[in-house]
MILUM-733847 format. One line per 4 residues: their letters; for each residue x, y, z of C-alpha. Coordinates in pm, whole numbers, plus 50000, padded with zeros to 5 digits. Example, Ala and Ser with C-alpha at 12.3 -4.5 7.8 and 13.67 -1.06 7.14 Angstrom:
<pts>
as> 51230/49550/50780 ~ 51367/49894/50714
</pts>
This chain:
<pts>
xxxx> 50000/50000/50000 ~ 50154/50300/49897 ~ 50250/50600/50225 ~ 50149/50854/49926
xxxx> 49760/50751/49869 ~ 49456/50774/50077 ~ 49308/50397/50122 ~ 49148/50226/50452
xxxx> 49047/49914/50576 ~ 48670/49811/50712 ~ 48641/49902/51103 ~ 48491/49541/51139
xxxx> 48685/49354/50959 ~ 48578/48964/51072 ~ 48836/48633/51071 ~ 48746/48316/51095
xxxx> 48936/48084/51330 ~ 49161/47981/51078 ~ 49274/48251/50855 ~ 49238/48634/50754
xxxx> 48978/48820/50737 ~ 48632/48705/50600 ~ 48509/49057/50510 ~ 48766/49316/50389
xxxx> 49074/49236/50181 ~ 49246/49518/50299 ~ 49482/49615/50495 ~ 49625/49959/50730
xxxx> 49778/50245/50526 ~ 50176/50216/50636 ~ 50181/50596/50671 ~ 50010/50728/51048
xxxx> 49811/50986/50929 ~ 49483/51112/50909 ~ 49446/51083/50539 ~ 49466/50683/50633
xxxx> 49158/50703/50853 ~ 49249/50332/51020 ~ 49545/50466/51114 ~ 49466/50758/51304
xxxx> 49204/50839/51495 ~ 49124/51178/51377 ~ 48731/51332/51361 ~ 48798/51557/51056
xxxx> 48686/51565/50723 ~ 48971/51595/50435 ~ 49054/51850/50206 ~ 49058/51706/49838
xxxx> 49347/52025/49734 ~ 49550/51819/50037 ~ 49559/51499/49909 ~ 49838/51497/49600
xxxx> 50111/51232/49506 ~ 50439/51253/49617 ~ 50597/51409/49319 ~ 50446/51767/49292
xxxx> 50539/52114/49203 ~ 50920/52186/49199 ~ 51094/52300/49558 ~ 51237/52605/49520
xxxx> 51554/52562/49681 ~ 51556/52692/50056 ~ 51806/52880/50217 ~ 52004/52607/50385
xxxx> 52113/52819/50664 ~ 51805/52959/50757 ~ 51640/52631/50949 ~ 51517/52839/51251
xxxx> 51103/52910/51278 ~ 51133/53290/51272 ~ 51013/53465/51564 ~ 50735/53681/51358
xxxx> 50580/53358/51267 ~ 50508/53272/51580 ~ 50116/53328/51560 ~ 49934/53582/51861
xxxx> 49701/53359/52077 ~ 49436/53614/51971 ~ 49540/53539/51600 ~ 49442/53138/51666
xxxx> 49209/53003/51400 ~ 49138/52628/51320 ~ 49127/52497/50967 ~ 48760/52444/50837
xxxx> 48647/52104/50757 ~ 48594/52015/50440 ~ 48373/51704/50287 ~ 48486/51451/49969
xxxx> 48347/51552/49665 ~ 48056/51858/49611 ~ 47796/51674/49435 ~ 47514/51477/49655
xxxx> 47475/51113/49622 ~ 47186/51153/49442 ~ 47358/51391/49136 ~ 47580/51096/49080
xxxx> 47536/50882/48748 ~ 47412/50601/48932 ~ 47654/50351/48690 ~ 47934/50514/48925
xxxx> 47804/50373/49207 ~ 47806/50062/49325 ~ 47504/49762/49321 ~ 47428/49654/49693
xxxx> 47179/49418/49579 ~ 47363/49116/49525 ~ 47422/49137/49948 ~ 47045/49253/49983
xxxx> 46767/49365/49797 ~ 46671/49631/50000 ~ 46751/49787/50337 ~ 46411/49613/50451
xxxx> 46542/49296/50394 ~ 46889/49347/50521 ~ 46680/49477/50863 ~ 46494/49122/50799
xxxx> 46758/48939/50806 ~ 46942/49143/51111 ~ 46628/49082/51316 ~ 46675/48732/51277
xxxx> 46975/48644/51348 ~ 47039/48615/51727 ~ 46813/48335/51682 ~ 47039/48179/51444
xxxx> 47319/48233/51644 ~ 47123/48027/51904 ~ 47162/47744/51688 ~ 47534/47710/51746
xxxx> 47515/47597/52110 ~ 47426/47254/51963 ~ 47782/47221/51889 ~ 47951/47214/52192
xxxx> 48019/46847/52129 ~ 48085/46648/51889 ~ 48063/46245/51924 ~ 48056/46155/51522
xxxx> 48188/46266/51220 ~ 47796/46322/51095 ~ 47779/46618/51367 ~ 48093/46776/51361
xxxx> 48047/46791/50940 ~ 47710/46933/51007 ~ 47837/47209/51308 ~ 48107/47353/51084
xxxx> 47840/47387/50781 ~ 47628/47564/51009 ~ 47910/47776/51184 ~ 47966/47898/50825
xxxx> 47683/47940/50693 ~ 47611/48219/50993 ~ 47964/48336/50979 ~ 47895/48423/50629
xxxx> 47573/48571/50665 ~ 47664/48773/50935 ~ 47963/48913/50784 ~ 47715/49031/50536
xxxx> 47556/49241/50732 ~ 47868/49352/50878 ~ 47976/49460/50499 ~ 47626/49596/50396
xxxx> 47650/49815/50711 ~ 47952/49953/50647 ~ 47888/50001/50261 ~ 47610/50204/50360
xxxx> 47757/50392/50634 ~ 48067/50474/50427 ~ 47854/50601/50167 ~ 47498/50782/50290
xxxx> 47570/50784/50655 ~ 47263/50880/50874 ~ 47219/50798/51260 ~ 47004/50455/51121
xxxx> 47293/50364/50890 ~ 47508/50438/51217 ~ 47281/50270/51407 ~ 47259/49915/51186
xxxx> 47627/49947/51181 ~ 47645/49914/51552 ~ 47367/49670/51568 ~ 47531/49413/51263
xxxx> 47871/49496/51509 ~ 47696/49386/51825 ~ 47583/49089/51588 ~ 47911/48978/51490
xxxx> 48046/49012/51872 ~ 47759/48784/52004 ~ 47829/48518/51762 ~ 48221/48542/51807
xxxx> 48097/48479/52214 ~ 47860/48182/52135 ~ 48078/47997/51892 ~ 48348/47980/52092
xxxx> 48200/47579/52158 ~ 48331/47545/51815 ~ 48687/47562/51880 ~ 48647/47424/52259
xxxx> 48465/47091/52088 ~ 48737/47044/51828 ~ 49022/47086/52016 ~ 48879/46798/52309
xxxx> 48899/46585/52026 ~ 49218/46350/52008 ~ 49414/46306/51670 ~ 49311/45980/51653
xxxx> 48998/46061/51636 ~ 48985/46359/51427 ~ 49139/46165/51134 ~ 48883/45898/51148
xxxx> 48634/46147/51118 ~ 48768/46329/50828 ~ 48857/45989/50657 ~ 48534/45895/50694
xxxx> 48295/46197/50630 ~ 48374/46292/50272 ~ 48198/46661/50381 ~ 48449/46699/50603
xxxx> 48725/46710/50355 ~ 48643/47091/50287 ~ 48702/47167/50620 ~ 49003/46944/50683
xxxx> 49228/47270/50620 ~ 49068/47491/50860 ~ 49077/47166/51186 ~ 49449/47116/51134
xxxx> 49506/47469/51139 ~ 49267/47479/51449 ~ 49496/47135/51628 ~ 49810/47285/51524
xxxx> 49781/47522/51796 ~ 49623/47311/52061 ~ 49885/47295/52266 ~ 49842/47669/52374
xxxx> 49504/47617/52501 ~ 49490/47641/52883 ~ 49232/47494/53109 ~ 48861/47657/53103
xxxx> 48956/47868/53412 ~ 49277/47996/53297 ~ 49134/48067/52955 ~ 48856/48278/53109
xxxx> 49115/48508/53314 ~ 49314/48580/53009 ~ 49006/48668/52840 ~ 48869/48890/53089
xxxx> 49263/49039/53063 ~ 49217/49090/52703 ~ 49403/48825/52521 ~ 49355/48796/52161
xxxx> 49557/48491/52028 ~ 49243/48294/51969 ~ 48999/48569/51922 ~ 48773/48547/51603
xxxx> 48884/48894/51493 ~ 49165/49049/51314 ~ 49367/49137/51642 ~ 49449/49439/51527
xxxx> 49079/49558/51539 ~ 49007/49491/51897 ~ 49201/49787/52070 ~ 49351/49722/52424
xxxx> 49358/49945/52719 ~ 49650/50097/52595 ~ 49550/50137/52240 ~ 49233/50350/52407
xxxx> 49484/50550/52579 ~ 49672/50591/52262 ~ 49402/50690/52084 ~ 49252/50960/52324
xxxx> 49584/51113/52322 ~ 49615/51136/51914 ~ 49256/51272/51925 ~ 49260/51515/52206
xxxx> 49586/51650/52228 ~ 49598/52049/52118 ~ 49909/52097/51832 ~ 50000/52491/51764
xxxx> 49872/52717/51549 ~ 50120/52768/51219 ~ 50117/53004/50933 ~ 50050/52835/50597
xxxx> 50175/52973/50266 ~ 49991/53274/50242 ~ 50108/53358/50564 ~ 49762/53344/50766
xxxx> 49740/53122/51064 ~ 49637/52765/51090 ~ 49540/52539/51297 ~ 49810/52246/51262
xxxx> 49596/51903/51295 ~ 49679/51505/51209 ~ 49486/51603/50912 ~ 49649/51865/50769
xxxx> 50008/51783/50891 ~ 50095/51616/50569 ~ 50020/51925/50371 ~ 50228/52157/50529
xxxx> 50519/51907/50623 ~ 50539/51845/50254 ~ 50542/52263/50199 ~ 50781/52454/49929
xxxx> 50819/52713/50203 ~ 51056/52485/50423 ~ 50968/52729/50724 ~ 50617/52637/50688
xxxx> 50722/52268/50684 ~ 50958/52269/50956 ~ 50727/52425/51192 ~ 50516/52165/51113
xxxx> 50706/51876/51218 ~ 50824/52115/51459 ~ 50515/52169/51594 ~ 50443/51791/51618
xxxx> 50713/51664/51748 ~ 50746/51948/52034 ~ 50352/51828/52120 ~ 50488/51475/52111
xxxx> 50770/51554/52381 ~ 50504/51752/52611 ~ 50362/51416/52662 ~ 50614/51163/52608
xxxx> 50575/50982/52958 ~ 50160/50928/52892 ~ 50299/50800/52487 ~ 50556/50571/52654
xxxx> 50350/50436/52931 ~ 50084/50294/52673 ~ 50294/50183/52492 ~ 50499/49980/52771
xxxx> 50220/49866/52883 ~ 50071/49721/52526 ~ 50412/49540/52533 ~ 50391/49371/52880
xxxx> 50047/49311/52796 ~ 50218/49106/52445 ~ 50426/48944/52646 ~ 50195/48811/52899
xxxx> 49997/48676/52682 ~ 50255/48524/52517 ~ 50412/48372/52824 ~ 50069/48210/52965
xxxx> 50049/48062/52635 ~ 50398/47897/52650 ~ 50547/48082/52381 ~ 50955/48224/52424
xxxx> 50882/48540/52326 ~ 50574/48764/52213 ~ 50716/48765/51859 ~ 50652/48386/51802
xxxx> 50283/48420/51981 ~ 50170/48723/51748 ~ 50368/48557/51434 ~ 50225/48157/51526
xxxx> 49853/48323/51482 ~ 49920/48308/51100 ~ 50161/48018/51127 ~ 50458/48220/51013
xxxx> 50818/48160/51148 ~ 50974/48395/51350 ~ 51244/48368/51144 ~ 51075/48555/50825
xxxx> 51075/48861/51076 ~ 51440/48818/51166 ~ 51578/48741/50789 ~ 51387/49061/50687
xxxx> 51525/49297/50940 ~ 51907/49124/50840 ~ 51884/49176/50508 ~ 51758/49549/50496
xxxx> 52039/49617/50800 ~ 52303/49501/50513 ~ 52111/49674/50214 ~ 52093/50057/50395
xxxx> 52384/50212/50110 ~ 52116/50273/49831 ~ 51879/50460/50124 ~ 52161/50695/50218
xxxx> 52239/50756/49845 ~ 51885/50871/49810 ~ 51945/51078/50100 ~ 52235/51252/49992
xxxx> 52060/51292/49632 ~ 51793/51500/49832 ~ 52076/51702/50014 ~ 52165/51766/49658
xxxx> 51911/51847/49444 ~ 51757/52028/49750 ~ 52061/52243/49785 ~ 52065/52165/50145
xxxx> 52340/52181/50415 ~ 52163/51850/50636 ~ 51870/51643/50546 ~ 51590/51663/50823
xxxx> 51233/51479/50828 ~ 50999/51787/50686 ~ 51282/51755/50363 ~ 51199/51396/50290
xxxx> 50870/51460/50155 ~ 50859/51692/49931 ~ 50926/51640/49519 ~ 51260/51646/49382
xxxx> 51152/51772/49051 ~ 50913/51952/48845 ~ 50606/51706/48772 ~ 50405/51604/48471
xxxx> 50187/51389/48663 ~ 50012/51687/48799 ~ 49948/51845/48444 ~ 49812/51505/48299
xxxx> 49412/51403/48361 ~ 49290/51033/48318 ~ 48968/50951/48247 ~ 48780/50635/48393
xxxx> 48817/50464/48020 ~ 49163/50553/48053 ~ 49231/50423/48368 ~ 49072/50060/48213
xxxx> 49267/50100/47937 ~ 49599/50201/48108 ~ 49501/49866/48412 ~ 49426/49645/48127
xxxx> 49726/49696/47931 ~ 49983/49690/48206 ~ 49817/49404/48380 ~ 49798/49131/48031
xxxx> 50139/48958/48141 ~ 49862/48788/48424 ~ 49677/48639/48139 ~ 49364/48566/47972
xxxx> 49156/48458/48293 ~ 49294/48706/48541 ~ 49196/49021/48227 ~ 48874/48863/48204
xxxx> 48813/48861/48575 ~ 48975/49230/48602 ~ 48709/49352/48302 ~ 48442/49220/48475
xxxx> 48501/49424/48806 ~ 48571/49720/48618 ~ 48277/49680/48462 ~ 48033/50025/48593
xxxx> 47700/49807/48446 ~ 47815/49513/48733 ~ 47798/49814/49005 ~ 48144/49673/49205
xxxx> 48258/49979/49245 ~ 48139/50342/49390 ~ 48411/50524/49191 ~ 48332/50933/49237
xxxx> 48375/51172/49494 ~ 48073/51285/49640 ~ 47914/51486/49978 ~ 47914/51241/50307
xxxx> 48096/50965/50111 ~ 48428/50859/50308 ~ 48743/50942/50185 ~ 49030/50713/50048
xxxx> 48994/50358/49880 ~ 48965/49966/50010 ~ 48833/49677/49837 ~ 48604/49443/50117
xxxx> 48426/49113/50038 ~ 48236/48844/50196 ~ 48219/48443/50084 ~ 47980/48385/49789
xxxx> 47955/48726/49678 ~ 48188/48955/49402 ~ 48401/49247/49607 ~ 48314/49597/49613
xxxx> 48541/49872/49588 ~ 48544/50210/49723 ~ 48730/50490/49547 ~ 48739/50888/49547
xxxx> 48836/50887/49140 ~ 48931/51248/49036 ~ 49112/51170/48744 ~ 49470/51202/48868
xxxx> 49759/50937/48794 ~ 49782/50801/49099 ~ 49382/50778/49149 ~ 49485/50541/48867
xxxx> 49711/50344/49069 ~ 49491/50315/49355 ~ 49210/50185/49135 ~ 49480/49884/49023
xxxx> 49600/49836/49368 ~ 49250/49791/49503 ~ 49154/49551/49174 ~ 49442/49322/49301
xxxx> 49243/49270/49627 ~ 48971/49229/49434 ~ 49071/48973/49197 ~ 49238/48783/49490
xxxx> 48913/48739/49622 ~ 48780/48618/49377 ~ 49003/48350/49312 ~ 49058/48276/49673
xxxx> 48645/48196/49616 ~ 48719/47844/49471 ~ 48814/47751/49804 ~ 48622/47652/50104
xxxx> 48468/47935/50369 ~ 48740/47819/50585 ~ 49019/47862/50374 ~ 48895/48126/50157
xxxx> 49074/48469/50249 ~ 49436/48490/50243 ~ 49623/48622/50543 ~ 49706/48972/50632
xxxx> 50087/48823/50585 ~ 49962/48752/50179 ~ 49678/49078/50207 ~ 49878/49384/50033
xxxx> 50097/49145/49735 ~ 49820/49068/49492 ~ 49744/49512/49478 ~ 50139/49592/49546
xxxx> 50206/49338/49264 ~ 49917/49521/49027 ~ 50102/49892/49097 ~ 50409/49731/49053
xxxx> 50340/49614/48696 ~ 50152/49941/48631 ~ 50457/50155/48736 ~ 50658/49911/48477
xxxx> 50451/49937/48216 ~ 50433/50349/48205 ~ 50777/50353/48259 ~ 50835/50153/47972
xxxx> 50587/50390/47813 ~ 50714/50752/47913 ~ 50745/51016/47615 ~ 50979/51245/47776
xxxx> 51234/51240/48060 ~ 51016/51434/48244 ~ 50790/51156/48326 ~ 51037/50949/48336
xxxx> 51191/51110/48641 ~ 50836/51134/48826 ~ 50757/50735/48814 ~ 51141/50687/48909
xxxx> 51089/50869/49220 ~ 50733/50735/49258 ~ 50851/50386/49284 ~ 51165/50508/49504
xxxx> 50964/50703/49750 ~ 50684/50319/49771 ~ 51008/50147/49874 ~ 51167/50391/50086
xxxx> 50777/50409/50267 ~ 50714/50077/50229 ~ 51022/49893/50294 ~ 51318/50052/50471
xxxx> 51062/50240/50687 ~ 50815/49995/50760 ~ 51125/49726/50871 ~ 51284/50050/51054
xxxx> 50922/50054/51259 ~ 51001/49670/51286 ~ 51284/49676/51437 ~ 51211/49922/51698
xxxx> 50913/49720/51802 ~ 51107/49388/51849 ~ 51401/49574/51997 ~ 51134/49709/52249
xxxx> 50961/49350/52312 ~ 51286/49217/52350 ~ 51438/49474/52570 ~ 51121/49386/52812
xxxx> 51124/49061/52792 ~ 51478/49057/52908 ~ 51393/49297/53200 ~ 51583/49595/53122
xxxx> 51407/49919/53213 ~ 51238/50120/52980 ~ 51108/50466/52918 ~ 51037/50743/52722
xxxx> 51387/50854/52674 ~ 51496/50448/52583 ~ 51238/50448/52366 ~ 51344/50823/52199
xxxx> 51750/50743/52209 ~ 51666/50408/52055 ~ 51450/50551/51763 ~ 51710/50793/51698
xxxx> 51967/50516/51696 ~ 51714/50347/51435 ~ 51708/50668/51186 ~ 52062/50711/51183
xxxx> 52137/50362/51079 ~ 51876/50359/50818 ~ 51902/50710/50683 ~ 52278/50804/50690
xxxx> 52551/51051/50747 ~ 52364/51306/50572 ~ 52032/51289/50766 ~ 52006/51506/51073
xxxx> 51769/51459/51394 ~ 51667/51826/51472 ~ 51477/51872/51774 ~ 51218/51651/51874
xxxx> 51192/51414/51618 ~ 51348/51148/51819 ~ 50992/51138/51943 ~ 50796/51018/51602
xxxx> 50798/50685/51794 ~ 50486/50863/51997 ~ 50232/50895/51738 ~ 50293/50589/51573
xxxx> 49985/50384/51595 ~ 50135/50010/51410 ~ 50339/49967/51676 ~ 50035/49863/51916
xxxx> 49931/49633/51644 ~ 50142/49321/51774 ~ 50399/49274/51499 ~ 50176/49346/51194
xxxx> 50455/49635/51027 ~ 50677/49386/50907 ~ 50414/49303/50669 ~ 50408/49568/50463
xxxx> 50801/49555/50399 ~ 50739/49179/50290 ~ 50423/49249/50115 ~ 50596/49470/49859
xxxx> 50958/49278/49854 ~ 50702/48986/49743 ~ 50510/49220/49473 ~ 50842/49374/49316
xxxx> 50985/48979/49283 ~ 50612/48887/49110 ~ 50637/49152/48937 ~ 50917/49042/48740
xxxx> 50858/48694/48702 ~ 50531/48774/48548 ~ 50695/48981/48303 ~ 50948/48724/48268
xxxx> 50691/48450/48166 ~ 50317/48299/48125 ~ 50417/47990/48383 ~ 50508/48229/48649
xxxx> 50241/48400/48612 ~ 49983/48129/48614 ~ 50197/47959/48988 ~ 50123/48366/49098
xxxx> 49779/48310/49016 ~ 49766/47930/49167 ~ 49897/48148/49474 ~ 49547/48361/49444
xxxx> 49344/48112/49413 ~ 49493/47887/49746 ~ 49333/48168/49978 ~ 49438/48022/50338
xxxx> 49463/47660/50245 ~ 49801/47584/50320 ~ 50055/47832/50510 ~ 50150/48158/50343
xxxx> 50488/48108/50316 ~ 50475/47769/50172 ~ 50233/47921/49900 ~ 50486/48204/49834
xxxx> 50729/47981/49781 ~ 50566/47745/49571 ~ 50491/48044/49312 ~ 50861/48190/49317
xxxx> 50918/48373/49628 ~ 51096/48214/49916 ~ 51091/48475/50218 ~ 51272/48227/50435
xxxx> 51586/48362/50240 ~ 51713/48702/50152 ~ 51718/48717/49794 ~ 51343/48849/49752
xxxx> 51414/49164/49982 ~ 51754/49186/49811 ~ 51587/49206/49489 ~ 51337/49448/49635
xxxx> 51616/49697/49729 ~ 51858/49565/49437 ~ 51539/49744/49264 ~ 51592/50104/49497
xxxx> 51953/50083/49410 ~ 51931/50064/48983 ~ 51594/50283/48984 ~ 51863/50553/49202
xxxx> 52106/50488/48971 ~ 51892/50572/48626 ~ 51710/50868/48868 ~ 52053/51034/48867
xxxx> 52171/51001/48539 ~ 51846/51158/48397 ~ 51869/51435/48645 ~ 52257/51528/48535
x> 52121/51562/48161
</pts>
């Protein structure tokens, strides 16, 4: 997922006992900010004229010794004025062309029969109670057709809710997203017997069963999955105090939805805490807020953007001991959990949920530690073409050169066109699939910007039923990517349909390759494409600024959260200035010589809000290192890309790095992140020779 666009993931986004998520095939923006509304809790609408691609208007180059916030812009408390709110899109729902909106008929007919069916259902969920035992293979096949069957259904109205809500909110649509929540929580409660029932059962046993029940074979994946991790269980007692302590490692959720104590704390703190008032570039005051901090830290007036980050990061300091006493406690919490559960550490526990070694985590943060040279040329390439004395955090985001992306409009045909043509190396199947969700007559996706509609982009599904995609579509190159990235997610679902509810959705671990590997072949194919130099440069930097986001700062967030973990769990004392000195340690080793902490940006650490996600950063880095290796073995040839697409269609039915290997990448060794940054290091290379022209 690109740091650059807007997209979020479903608030109630349901998992099955086995596997990822049932509903949404999304996943958390990498970039903590509130144009990634899942990321940060921020009540604010967004400003369309803030949201804009990395590669913008042309820096004019600053004065590099004048890095002080001048006294005179200091604003006058009586001069204080917050930024107005502003809404997606001007038109109503209703002035749309309904073909760019999207069909939710094929969940229900109408909003009286998706109240229907909500009215029924705690009487449904009754039904699973029955299956608190299971003495043949005849009941246990019939208990885990009925435990779908609901699951399904009530992540239905857990989608429909949200669609609705997302789209022409209302206190009812707020209301029957609540209720379909409430819903999903009861049954999560009452099928608990489920697991309880299975796991009482001995091996033995359990293969009769299966070897005798031919309906069991579709659920074979999902038990073994389920027995694989029987040995954590604890007795009834024990299991109920770790509940009532919040423990997740069995919950029936994405554990990254279900926020702790010290995620609440987190979160008031984001949301209430007061950040200064700044001038912006006309020289007016402004309220600084999570929203609107991207803007101005990406400003051409580097005083506006360093006071800014300065303003932040100062904010950040004021109440470093509250930020650092969450988040010590989310990490004792980890560990505790952990521990009662017999794991070594709370990196196995959090990685064991999605049955992936620990030692995917540990190979990726070795191999970008020895692959940091092409990050600090890109560095010192800033401090160049900048014209700066010392690299600081407001310079690393804004554009290195004059942009044509800005000047260039895409229509909606042209975005097919452009998706279609970069996307044939996937074959016949996969174009035919992509045509039919970009379809507007099949209604999967609610493409314009309108009044009331949420901003950004996510693809969400359910079993049985086509995806949906949300997008804000305003014509812009990278509204273009976004519209392939969330078709990847989309298309994965659909393949991952040919496999059983239990098995069907791919892991968060597999969630962002299928859309990474989709921009990765669309950045390839207008590269390949460009007219001028011009463009040239702008997808070069594009595709350097995804890595530097996606990879080397994602794995930098990783390894300050299992440095932390492991500092803990070997009993060392921690606190806010450990946690600062060691995230400074962190961005000098990753950014280089030429990058300078200023201030209080030791402190980013604080507002960070993957790190109380229980090791779910690393992710991203893999997700793309996978996507860029795809990538070129699609390109390469038809059989790779038909084992990619075998890889689709396998949803959760064996574990993800088995099926990653299978299709061509092996994340147990180093080459696919050294290809990944092998990638940063030639796209640098051809980046500077076009800008010495």
């Amino acid at each position: 997922m690109k740091s650059k666009s807007i997209r979020r993931t479903l608030a109630l986004s349901v998992t099955a006992l086995v596997c990822g998520s049932l509903l949404s095939s999304c996943s958390r923006c990498p970039e903590p900010t509130a144009n990634c509304p899942m990321a940060v809790p921020v009540v604010e609408t967004i400003n369309p004229a803030d949201v804009k691609p990395v590669v913008e208007a042309k820096a004019a180059p600053a004065d590099a010794q004048n890095t002080e916030v001048k006294q005179e812009d200091q604003v006058k408390p009586e001069d204080q004025a917050a930024a107005p709110g502003a809404k997606v899109g001007v038109k109503s729902r209703s002035e749309i062309d309904p073909k760019y909106l999207w069909k939710k008929d094929r969940l229900f007919a109408s909003n009286d029969d998706f109240k229907a069916a909500l009215d029924a259902t705690p009487e449904r969920i009754a039904l699973i109670s029955a299956c608190d035992s299971f003495a043949d293979a005849e009941h246990l096949m019939n208990c885990l057709d009925l435990y779908f069957i609901i699951h399904t259904d009530i992540n239905k109205l857990t989608l429909y809710s949200n669609m609705v809500n997302d789209t022409e909110p209302s206190p009812e649509a707020k209301a029957n997203q609540q209720r379909a929540g409430a819903m999903l929580n009861e049954f999560m409660d009452k099928a608990q017997v489920v697991r309880k029932a299975l796991l009482a059962l001995d091996k033995e046993t359990l293969d009769s069963y299966i070897a005798s029940e031919e309906g069991l074979k579709k659920h074979e994946s999902y038990i073994r999955n389920i027995m694989r991790r029987a040995d954590r269980v604890l007795s009834d007692d024990a299991e109920r105090v770790l509940s009532l302590a919040g423990d997740v490692l069995w919950a029936e959720i994405d554990l990254n939805e279900i926020h702790s104590n010290s995620e609440e704390v987190f979160d008031a703190m984001i949301s209430e805490m007061a950040l200064p008032v700044i001038k912006d570039d006309a020289g007016k005051p402004v309220q600084l807020t999570l929203s609107n901090y991207s803007k101005y830290r990406r400003s051409n007036n580097r005083d506006i953007r360093q006071s800014a980050v300065n303003g932040l990061m100062d904010t950040l300091k004021k109440y470093e001991d509250v930020f650092a006493n969450a988040y010590i406690g989310q990490v004792k919490n980890d560990i505790l959990f952990a521990k009662a559960r017999k794991y070594d550490t709370a990196l196995e526990a959090y990685l064991d949920k999605d049955n992936i070694p620990v030692d995917i985590y540990k190979n990726l943060l070795d191999t970008v530690g020895k692959n940091l040279e092409p990050l600090h040329r890109y560095v010192s390439l800033r401090k160049k073409i900048l014209n700066l004395d010392q690299v600081h955090l407001y310079d690393m985001y804004i554009p290195l050169t004059d942009s044509t992306a800005e000047q260039k409009t895409y229509s909606y045909d042209d975005a097919v066109s452009l998706i279609t043509a970069a996307l044939a190396p996937l074959g016949e199947d996969y174009i035919a699939k992509l045509k039919g969700e970009m379809d507007l007559e099949k209604g999967s996706i609610d493409l314009m910007p309108y009044a009331d509609k949420t901003s950004g982009a996510y693809s969400c599904s359910v079993y049985g039923v086509d995806p949906f995609i949300l997008t804000n579509f305003q014509e812009s190159l990278d509204d273009v990517s976004t519209l392939a990235h969330e078709l990847g997610h989309s298309i994965h679902s659909l393949y991952s349909q040919e496999q059983p509810p239990g098995s069907y959705h791919y892991t968060m671990f597999l969630a962002e390759i299928a859309s990474t590997t989709n921009e990765s072949l669309l950045n390839d194919y207008l590269y390949n494409h460009a007219q001028t130099d011009a463009e040239k440069i702008d997808l070069l930097v594009d595709k350097l600024e995804n890595i530097r986001g996606t990879i080397y700062r994602q794995t930098l967030f990783a390894e300050f959260e299992y440095l932390a973990h492991t500092a803990i769990e070997n009993g060392e004392a921690v606190n806010a200035q450990w946690l600062s000195d060691l995230y400074a340690k962190l961005i000098n080793k990753y950014y280089g010589p030429d990058y300078t902490i200023q201030g209080n940006e030791d402190h980013e650490w604080a507002y960070i809000p993957h790190f109380y996600y229980k090791y779910y950063v690393y992710s991203y880095a893999t997700g793309l290192s996978s996507a860029l290796s795809f990538a070129n073995l699609i390109e390469q040839s038809p059989e790779n890309a038909a084992k990619y697409i075998n890889m689709l269609k396998a949803g959760c039915s064996a574990p993800s790095v088995d099926l990653l290997r299978e299709a061509g990448v092996d994340l147990a060794t180093p080459a696919p992140i050294e290809f990944a940054l092998k990638s940063f290091d030639d796209t640098l290379s051809e980046l500077e020779k076009l800008l010495i022209k």
